[in-house]
MITI-978211 format. One record per residue (C-alpha): x, y, z; residue in three letters. Coordinates in steps of 0.2 Angstrom, whole numbers, plus 5000, padded with zeros to 4 digits. Each point is the difference from the previous one (the first is absolute). Example, Ala and Ser with C-alpha at 12.3 -4.5 7.8 and 13.67 -1.06 7.14 Angstrom:
% residues 2
ATOM | 5062 | 4978 | 5039 | ala
ATOM | 5006 | 5017 | 4997 | ser
% end
This chain:
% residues 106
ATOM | 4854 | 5091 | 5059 | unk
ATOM | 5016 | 4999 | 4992 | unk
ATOM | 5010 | 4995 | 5013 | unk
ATOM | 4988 | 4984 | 4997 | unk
ATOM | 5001 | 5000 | 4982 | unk
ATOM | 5020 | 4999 | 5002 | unk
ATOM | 5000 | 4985 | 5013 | unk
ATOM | 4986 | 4989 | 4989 | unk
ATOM | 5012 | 5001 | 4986 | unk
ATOM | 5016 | 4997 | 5010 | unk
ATOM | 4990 | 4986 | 5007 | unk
ATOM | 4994 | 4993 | 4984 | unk
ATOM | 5017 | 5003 | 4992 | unk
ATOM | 5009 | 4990 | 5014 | unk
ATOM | 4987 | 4985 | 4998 | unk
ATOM | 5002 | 4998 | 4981 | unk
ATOM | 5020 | 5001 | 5002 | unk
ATOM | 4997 | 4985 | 5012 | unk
ATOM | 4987 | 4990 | 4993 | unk
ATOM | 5013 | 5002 | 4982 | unk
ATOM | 5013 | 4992 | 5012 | unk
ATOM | 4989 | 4983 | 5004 | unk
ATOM | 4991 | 5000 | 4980 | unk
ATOM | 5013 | 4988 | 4997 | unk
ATOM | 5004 | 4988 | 5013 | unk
ATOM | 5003 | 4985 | 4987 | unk
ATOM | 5011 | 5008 | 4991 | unk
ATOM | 5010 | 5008 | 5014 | unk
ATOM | 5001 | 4981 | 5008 | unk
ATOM | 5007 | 4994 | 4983 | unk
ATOM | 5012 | 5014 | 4998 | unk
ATOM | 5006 | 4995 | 5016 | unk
ATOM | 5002 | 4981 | 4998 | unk
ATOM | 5007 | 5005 | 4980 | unk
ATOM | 5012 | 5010 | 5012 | unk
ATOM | 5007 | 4987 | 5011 | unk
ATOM | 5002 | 4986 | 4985 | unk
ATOM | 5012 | 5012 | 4992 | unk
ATOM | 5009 | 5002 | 5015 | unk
ATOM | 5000 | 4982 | 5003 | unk
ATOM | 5006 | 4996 | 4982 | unk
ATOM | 5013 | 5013 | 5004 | unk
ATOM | 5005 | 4991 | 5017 | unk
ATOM | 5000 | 4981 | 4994 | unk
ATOM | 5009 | 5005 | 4983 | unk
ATOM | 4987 | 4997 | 4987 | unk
ATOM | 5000 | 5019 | 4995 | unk
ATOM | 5015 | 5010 | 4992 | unk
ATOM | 5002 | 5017 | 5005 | unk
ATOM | 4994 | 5005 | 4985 | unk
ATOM | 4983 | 4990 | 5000 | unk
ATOM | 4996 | 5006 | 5017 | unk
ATOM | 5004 | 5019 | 4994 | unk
ATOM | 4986 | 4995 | 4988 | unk
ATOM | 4988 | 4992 | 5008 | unk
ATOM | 5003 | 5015 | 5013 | unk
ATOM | 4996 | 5012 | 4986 | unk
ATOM | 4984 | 4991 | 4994 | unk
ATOM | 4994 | 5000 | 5020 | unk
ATOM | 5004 | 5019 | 5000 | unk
ATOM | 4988 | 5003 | 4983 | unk
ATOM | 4988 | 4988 | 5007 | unk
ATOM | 4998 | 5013 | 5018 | unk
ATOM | 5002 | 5014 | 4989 | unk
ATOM | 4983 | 4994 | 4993 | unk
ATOM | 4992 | 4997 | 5015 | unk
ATOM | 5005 | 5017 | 5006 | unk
ATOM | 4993 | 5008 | 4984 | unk
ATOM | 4984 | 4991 | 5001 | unk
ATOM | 4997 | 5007 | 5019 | unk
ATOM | 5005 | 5014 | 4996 | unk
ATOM | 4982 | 5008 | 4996 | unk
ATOM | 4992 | 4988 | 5017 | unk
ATOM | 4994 | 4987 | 4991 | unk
ATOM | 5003 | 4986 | 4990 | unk
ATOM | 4989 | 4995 | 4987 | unk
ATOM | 5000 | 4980 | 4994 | unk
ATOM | 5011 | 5002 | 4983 | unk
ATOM | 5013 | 5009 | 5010 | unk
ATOM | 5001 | 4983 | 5012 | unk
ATOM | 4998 | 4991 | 4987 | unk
ATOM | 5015 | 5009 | 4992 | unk
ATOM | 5010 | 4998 | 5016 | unk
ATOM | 4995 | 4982 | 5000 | unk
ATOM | 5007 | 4996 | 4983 | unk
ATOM | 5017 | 5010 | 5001 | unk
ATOM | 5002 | 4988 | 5019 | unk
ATOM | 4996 | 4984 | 4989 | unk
ATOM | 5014 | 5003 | 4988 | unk
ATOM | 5011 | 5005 | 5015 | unk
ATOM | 4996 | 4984 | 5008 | unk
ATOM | 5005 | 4992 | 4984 | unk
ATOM | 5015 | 5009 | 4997 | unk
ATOM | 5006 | 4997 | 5017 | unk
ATOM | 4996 | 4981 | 4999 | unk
ATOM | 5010 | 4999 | 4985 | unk
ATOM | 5015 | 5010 | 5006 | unk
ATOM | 5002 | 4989 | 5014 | unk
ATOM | 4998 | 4984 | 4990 | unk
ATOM | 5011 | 5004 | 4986 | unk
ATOM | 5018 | 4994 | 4996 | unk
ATOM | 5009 | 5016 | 5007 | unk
ATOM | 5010 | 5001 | 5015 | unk
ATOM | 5009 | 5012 | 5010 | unk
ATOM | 5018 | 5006 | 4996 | unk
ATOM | 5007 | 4999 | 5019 | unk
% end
């Protein structure tokens, strides 16, 4: 009978660890495309060292997050509509970054 209790809850331990992995596939696809605009900006000029640091930094908080909001196997709606908001003002600050005055010391 244990033996059985102990596999149920491995079982059931290992299905909520992955079902926390997919709660979010919006957010993991924007993270991504976030991801490759900064590294675009970085590659045609349009971010400074410095802006991409930043806009790295804000990417970093925005998976720490995520992660937090997994971490107890589900995520509720304010905690996507958290992660939501903080890749709206990402996207915003990466659109302005890239379209602003500054250019690269080469």
């Amino acid at each position: 009978m244990k033996k059985h209790i102990l596999i149920f809850s491995v079982i059931s331990l290992l299905s909520a660890a992955i079902y926390a992995q997919e709660a979010t596939p919006r957010a993991n696809a924007r993270q991504k495309a976030q991801r490759a605009r900064i590294a675009e900006g970085r590659v045609d000029g349009d971010l400074t060292n410095a802006e991409a640091a930043a806009l790295n930094r804000q990417q970093r908080h925005i998976r720490r997050t995520e992660r937090r909001a997994k971490a107890d196997g589900t995520v509720t709606v304010a905690e996507k509509r958290k992660i939501n908001r903080k890749q709206n003002r990402a996207s915003r600050n990466i659109r302005r970054a890239k379209n602003n005055s500054i250019t690269p010391a080469n």
